[in-house]
C-alpha positions in Angstrom: 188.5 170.9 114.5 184.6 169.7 113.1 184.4 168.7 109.9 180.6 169.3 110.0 177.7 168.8 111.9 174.4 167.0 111.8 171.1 168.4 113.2 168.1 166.2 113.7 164.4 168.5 113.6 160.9 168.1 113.7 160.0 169.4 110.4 162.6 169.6 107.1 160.9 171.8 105.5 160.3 174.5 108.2 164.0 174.1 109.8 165.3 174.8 105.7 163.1 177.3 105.5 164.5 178.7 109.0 168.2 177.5 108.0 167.7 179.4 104.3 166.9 182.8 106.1 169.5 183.2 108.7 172.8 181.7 107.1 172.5 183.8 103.5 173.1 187.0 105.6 176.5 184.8 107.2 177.5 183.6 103.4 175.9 180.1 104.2 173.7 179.0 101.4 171.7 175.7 100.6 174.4 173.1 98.8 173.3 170.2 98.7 169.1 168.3 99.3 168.2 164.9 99.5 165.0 163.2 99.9 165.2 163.8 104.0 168.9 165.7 104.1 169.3 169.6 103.7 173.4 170.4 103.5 174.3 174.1 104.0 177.8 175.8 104.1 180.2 178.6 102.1 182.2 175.9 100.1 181.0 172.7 100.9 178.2 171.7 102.9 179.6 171.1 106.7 176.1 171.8 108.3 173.3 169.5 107.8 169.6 169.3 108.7 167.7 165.7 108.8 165.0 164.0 110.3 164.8 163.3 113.9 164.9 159.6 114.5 165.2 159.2 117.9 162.3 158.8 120.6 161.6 161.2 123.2 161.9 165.0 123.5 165.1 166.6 121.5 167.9 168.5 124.1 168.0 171.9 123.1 171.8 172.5 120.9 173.3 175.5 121.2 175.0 176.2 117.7 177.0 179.5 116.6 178.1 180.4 113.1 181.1 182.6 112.2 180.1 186.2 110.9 182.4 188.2 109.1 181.6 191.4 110.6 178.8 193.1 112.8 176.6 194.2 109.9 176.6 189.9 109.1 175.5 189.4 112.9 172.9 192.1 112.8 171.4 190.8 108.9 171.1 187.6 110.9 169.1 189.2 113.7 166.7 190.8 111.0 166.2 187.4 109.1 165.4 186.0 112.1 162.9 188.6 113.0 161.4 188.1 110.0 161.2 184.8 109.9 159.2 185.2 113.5 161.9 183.4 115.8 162.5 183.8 119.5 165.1 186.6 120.2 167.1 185.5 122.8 169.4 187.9 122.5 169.7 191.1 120.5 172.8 192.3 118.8 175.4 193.3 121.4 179.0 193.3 122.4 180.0 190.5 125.0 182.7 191.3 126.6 182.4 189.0 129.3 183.7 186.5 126.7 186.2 189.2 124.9 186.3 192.8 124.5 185.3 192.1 120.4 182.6 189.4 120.9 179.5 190.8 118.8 176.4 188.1 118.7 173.0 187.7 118.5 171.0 184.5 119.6 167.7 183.8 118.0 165.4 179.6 118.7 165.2 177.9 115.6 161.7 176.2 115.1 163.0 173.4 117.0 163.9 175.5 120.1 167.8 175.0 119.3 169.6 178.3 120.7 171.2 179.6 117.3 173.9 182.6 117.3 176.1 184.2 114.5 179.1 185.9 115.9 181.5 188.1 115.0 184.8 188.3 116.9 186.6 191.3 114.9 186.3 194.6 116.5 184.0 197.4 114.4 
């Protein structure tokens, strides 16, 4: 149903950098950079990154991106790790959502709640 999405942050470079870390583990990869817009997907760019032009403090987002599998979910956690985000949430099976619901939620640097999830069973 979305044709992509558009993020507003702080900082380009530190939200790429952020971005860069956690999607390659999901298959998500840098596509396409402008001057002040960073365009990530797996075929074409339906996730974006740009400038935050609006006044006043941002609303934290909530944003999940499709894993292929647990060990996808748990390379994300370890990016993140290493990246030095917030773990919100390790690695674990919800099942308060579905009995195959595997995610992990991790803040991006500009405190947005960021999840990959995987929704096949091991």
């Amino acid at each position: 149903m979305i044709d992509h999405l558009s993020v507003q942050v702080r900082d380009l470079a530190a939200s790429s950098a952020f971005y860069d870390a956690v999607l390659a583990p999901l298959g998500g990869r840098r596509m396409l950079e402008f001057p002040n817009v960073v365009g990530y997907g797996r075929e074409r760019p339906d996730f974006w990154l740009g400038p935050a032009t609006t006044e006043g403090a941002p609303r934290e987002l909530h944003l999940a991106f499709t894993a292929d599998d647990r060990a996808a979910v748990e390379a994300f956690h370890q990016a993140a790790l290493k990246f030095g985000a917030e773990v919100l949430h390790a690695p674990r099976v919800w099942p308060e959502y579905h009995p195959a619901y595997f995610g992990a939620f991790v803040r991006d640097p500009d405190g947005n709640n960021v999840e990959a999830v995987c929704h096949n069973p091991e």
